[in-house]
ChimeraX commands (.cxc) that place a marker at each C-alpha (Angstrom):
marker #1 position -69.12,-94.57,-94.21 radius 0.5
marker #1 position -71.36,-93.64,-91.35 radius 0.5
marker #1 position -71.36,-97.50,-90.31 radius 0.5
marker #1 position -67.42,-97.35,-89.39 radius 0.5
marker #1 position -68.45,-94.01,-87.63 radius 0.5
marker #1 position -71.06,-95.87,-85.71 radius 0.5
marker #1 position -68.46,-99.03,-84.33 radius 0.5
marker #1 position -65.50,-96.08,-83.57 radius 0.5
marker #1 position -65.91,-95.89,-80.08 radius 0.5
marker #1 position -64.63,-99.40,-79.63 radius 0.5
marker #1 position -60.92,-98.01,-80.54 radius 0.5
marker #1 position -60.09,-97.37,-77.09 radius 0.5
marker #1 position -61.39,-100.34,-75.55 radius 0.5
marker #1 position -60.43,-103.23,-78.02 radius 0.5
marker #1 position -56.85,-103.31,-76.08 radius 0.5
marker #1 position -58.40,-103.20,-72.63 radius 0.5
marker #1 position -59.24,-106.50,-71.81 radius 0.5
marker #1 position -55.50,-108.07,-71.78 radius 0.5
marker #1 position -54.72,-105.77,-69.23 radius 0.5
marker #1 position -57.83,-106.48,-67.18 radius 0.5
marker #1 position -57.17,-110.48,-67.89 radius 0.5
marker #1 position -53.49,-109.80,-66.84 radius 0.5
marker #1 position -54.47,-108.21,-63.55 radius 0.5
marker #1 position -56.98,-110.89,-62.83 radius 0.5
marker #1 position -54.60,-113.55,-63.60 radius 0.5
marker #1 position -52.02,-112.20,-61.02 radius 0.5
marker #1 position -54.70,-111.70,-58.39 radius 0.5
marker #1 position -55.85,-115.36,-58.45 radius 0.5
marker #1 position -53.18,-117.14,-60.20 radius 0.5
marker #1 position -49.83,-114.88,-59.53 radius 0.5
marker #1 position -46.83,-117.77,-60.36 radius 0.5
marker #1 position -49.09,-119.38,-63.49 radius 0.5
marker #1 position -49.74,-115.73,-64.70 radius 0.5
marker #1 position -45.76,-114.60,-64.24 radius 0.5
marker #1 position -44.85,-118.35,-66.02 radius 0.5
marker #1 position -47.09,-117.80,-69.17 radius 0.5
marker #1 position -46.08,-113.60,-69.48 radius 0.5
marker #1 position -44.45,-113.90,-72.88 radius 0.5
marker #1 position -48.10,-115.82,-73.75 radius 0.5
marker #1 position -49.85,-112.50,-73.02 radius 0.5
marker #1 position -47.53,-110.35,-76.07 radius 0.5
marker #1 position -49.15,-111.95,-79.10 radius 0.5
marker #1 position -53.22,-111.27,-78.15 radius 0.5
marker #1 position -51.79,-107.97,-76.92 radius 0.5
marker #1 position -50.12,-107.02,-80.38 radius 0.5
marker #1 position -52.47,-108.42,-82.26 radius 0.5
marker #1 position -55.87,-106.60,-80.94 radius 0.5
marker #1 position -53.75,-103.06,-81.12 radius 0.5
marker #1 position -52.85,-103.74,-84.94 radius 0.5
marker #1 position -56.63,-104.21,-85.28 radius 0.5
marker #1 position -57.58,-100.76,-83.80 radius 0.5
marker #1 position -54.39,-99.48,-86.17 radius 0.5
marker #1 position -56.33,-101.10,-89.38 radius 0.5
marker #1 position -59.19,-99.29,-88.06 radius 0.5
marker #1 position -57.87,-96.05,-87.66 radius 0.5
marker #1 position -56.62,-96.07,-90.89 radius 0.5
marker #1 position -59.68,-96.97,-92.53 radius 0.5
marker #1 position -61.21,-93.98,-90.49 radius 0.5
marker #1 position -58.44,-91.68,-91.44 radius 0.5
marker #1 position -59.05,-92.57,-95.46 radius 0.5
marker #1 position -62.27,-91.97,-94.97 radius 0.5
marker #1 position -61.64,-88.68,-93.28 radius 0.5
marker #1 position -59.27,-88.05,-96.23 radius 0.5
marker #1 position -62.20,-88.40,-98.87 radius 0.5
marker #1 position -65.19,-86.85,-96.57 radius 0.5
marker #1 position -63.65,-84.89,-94.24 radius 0.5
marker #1 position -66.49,-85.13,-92.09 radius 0.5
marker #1 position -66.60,-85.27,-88.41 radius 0.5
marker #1 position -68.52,-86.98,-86.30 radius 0.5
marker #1 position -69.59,-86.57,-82.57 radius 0.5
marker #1 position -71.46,-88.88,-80.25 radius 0.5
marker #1 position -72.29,-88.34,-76.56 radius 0.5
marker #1 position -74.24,-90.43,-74.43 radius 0.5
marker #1 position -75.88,-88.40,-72.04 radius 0.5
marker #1 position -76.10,-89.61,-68.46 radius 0.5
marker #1 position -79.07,-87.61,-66.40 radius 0.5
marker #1 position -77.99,-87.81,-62.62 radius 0.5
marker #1 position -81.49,-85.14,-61.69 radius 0.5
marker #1 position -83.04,-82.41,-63.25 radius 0.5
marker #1 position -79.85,-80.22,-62.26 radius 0.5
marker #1 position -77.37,-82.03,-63.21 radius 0.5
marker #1 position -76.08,-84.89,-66.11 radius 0.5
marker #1 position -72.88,-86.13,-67.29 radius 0.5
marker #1 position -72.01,-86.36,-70.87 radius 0.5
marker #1 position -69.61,-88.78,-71.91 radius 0.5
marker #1 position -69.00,-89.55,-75.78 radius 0.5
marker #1 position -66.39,-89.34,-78.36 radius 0.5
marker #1 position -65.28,-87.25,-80.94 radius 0.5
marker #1 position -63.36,-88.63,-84.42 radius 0.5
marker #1 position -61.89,-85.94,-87.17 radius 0.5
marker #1 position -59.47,-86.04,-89.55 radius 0.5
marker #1 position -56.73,-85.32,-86.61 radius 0.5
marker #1 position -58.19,-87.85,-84.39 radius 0.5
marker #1 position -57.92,-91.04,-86.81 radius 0.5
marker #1 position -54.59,-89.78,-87.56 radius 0.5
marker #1 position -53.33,-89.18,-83.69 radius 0.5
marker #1 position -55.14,-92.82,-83.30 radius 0.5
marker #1 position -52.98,-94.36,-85.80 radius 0.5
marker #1 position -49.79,-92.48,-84.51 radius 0.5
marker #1 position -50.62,-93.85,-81.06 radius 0.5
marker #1 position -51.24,-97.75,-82.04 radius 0.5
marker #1 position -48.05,-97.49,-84.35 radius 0.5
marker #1 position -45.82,-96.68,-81.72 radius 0.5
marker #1 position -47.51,-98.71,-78.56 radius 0.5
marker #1 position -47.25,-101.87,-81.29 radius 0.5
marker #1 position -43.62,-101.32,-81.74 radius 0.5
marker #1 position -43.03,-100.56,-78.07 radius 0.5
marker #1 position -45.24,-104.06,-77.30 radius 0.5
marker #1 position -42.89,-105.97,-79.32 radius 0.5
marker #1 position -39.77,-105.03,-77.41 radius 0.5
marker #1 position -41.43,-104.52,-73.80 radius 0.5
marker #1 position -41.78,-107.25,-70.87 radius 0.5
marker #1 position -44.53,-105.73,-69.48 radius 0.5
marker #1 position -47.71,-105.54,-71.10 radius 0.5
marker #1 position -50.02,-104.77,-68.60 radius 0.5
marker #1 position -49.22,-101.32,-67.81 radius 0.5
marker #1 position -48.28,-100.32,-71.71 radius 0.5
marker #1 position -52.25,-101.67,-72.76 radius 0.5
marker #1 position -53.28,-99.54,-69.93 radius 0.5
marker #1 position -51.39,-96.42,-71.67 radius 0.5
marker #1 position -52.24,-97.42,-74.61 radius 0.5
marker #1 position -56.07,-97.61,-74.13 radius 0.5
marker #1 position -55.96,-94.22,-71.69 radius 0.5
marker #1 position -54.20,-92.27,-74.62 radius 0.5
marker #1 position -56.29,-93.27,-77.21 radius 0.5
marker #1 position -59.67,-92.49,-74.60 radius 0.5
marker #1 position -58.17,-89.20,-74.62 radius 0.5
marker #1 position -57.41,-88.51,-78.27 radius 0.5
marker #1 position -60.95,-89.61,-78.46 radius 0.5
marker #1 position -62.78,-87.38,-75.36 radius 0.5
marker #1 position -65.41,-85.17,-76.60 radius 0.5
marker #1 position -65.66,-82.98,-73.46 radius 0.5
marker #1 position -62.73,-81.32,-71.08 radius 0.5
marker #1 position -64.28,-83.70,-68.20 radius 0.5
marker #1 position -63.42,-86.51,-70.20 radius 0.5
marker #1 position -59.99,-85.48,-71.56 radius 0.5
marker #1 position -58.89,-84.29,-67.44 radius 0.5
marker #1 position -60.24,-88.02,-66.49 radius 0.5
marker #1 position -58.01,-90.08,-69.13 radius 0.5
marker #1 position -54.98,-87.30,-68.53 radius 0.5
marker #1 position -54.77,-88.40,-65.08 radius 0.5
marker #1 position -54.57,-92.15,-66.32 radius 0.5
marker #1 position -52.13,-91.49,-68.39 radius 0.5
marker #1 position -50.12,-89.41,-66.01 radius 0.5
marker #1 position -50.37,-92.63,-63.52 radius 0.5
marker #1 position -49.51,-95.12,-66.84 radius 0.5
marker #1 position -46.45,-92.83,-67.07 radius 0.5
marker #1 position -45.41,-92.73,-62.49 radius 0.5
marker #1 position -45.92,-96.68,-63.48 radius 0.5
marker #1 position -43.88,-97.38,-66.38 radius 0.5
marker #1 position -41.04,-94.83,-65.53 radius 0.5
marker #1 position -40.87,-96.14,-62.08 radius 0.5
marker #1 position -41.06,-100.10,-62.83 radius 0.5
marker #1 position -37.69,-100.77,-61.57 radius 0.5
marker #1 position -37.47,-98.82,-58.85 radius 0.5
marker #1 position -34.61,-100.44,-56.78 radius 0.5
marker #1 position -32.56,-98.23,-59.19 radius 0.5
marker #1 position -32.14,-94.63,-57.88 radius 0.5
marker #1 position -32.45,-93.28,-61.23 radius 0.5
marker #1 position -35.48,-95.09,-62.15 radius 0.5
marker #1 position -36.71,-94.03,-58.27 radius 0.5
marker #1 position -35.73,-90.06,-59.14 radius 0.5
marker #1 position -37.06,-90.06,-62.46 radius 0.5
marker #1 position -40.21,-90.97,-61.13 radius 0.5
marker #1 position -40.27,-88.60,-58.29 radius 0.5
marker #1 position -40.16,-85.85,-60.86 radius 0.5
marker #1 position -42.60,-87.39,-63.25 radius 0.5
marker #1 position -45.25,-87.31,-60.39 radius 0.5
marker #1 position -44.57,-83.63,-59.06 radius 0.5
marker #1 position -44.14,-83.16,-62.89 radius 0.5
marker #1 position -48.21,-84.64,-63.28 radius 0.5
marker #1 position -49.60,-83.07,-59.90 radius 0.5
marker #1 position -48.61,-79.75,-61.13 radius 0.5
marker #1 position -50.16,-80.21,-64.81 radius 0.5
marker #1 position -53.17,-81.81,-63.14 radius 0.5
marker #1 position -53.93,-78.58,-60.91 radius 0.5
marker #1 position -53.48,-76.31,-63.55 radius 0.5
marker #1 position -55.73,-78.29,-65.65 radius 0.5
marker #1 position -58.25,-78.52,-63.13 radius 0.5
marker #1 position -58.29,-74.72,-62.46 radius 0.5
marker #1 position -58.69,-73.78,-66.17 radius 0.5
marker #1 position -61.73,-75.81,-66.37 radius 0.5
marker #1 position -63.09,-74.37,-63.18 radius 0.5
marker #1 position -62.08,-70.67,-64.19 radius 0.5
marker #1 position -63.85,-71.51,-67.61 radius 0.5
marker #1 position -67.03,-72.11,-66.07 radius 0.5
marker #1 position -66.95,-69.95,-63.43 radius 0.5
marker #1 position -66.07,-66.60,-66.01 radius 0.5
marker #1 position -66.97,-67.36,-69.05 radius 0.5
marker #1 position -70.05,-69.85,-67.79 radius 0.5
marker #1 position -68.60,-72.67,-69.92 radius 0.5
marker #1 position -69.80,-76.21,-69.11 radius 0.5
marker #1 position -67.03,-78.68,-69.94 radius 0.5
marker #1 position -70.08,-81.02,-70.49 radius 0.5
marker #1 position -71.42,-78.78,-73.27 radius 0.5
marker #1 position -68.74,-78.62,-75.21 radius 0.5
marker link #1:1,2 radius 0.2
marker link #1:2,3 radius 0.2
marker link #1:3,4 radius 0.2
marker link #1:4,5 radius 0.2
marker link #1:5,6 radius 0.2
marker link #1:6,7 radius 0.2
marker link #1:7,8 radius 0.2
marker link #1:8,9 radius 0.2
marker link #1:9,10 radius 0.2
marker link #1:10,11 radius 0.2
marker link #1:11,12 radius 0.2
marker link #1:12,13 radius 0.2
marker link #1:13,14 radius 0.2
marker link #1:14,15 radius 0.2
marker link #1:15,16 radius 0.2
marker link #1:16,17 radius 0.2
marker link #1:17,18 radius 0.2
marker link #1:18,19 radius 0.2
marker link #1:19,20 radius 0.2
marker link #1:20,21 radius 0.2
marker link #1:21,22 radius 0.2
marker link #1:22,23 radius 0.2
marker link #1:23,24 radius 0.2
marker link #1:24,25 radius 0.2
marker link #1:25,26 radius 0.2
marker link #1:26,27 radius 0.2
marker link #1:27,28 radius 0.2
marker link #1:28,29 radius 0.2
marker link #1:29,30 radius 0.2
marker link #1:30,31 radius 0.2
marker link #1:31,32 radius 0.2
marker link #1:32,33 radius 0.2
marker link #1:33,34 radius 0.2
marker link #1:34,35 radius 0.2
marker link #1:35,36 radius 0.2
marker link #1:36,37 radius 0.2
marker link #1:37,38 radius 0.2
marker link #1:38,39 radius 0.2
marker link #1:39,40 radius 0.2
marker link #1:40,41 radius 0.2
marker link #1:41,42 radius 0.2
marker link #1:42,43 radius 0.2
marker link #1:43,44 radius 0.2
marker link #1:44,45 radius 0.2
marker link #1:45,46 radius 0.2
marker link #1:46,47 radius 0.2
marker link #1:47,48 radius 0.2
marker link #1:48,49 radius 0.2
marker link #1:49,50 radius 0.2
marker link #1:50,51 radius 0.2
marker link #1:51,52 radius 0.2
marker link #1:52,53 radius 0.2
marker link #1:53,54 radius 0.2
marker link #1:54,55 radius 0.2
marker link #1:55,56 radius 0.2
marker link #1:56,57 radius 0.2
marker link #1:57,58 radius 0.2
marker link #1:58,59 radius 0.2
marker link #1:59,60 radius 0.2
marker link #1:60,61 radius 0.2
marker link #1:61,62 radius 0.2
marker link #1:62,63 radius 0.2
marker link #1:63,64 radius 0.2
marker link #1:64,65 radius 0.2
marker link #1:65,66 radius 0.2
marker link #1:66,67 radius 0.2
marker link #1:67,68 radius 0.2
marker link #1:68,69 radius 0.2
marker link #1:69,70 radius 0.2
marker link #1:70,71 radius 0.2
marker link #1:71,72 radius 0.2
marker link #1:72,73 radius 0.2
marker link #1:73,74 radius 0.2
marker link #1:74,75 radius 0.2
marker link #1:75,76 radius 0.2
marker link #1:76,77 radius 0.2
marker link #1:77,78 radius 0.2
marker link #1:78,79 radius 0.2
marker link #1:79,80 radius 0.2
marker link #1:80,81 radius 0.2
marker link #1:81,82 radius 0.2
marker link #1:82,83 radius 0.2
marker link #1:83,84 radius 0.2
marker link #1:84,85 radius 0.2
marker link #1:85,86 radius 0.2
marker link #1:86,87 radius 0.2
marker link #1:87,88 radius 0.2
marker link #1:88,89 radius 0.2
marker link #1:89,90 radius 0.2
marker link #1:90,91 radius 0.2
marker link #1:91,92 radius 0.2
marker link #1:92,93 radius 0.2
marker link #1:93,94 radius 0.2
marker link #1:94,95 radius 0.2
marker link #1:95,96 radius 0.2
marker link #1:96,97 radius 0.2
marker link #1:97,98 radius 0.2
marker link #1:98,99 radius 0.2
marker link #1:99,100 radius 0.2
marker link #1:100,101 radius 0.2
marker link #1:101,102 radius 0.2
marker link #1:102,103 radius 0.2
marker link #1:103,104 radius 0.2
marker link #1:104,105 radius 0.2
marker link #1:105,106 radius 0.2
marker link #1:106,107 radius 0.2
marker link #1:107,108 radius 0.2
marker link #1:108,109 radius 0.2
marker link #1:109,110 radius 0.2
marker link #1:110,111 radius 0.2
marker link #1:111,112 radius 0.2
marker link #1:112,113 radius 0.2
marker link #1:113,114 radius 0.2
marker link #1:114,115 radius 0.2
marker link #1:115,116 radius 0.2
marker link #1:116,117 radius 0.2
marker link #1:117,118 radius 0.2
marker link #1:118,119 radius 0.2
marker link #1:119,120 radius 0.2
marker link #1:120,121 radius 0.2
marker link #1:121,122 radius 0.2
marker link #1:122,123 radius 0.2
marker link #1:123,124 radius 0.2
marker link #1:124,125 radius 0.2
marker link #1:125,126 radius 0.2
marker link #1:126,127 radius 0.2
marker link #1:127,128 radius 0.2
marker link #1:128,129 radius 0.2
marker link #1:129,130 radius 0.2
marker link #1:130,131 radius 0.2
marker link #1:131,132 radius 0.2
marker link #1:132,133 radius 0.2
marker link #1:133,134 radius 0.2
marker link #1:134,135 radius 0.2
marker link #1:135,136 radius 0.2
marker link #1:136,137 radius 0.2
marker link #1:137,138 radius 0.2
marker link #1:138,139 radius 0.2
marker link #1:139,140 radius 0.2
marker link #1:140,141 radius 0.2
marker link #1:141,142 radius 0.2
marker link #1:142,143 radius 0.2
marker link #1:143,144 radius 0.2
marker link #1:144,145 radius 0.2
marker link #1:145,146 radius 0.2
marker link #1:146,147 radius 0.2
marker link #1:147,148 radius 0.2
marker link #1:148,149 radius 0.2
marker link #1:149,150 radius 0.2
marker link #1:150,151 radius 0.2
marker link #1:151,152 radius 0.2
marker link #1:152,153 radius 0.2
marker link #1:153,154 radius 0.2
marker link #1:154,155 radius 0.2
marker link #1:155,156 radius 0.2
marker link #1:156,157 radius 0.2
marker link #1:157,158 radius 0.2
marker link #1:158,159 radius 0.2
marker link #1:159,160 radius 0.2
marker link #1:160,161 radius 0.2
marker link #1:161,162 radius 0.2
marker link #1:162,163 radius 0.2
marker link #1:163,164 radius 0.2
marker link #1:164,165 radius 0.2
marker link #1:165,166 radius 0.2
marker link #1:166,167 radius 0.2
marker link #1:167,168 radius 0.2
marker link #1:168,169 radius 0.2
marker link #1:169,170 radius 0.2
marker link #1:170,171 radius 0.2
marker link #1:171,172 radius 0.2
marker link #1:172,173 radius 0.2
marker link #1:173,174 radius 0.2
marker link #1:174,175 radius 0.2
marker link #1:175,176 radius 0.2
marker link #1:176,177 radius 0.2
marker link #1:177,178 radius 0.2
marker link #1:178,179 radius 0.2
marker link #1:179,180 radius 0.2
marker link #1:180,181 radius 0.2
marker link #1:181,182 radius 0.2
marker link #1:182,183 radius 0.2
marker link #1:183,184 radius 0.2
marker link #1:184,185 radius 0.2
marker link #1:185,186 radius 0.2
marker link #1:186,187 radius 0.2
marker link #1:187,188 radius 0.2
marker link #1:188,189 radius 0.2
marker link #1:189,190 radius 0.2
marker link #1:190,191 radius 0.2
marker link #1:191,192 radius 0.2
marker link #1:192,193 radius 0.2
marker link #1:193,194 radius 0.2
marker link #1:194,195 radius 0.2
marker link #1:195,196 radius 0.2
view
């Protein structure tokens, strides 16, 4: 049990080099990358069914244990100041993990575009997965930009153009609001986000 623990941060990630190979692709190789799109679906699809199967096998596991598990790797910047970053798996993790690869599978199979859905993909399951508020404000904001990219794709339409207008003002208020809880936290209460 605790060695499928151990491997779990690698749910996030396992989708994120398509995207990265996509990008790369366009940079140096635009009109061969654009040719061979429909190429780029079946890795795509495939590596997010993987981190599905292994979100289920964390979920039955949570289902018989019920035991949850937290890992942080703590990075020491001085003596007055480090950044944790880790993840954190329960029972509704695994299952918000396997909610989140079911759907971006299905949505994979009937999108064009696979670059910016991996990148949504991968940022929502970081943040299902975030085991500070830090962490969780970081992979919000890349999901709020996933979402001002994927609504506005086609914007030569006006509606596509106005829907994403709103989306963004939408994000940047969310985003402030987020960003002054976590400040009033630690400034009241003298909460760390990077404690928690």
């Amino acid at each position: 049990m605790e060695h499928s623990y151990q491997y779990s941060w690698i749910i996030p990630f396992v989708s994120l080099p398509i995207p990265i190979l996509i990008g790369m692709g366009l940079l140096l190789f635009p009109t061969a990358t654009k040719n061979l799109r429909r190429m780029w679906a079946f890795p795509n699809i495939l590596l997010l069914s993987i981190v599905m199967i292994f979100s289920l096998d964390l979920s039955i596991q949570q289902i018989n244990g019920s035991s949850i598990y937290h890992y942080v790797w703590s990075w020491t910047i001085n003596n007055d100041f480090s950044f944790e970053f880790g993840y954190f798996i329960d029972s509704l993790t695994s299952n918000m993990s396997i909610l989140i690869t079911t759907v971006g599978i299905f949505v994979l199979i009937y999108s064009d575009n696979f670059a910016y859905m991996s990148l949504f993909n991968t940022s929502m399951l970081r943040l299902v997965t975030s085991s500070n508020l830090i962490q969780i404000y970081i992979f919000w904001e890349l999901v709020g930009m996933c979402s001002y990219l994927l609504i506005g794709f086609w914007f030569t339409r006006p509606v596509a153009a106005n829907a994403c207008q709103k989306v963004f003002i939408t994000n940047r208020i969310g985003d402030f609001a987020s960003g002054s809880i976590i400040h009033s936290m630690e400034a009241i209460v003298g909460y760390s986000p990077e404690k928690s």
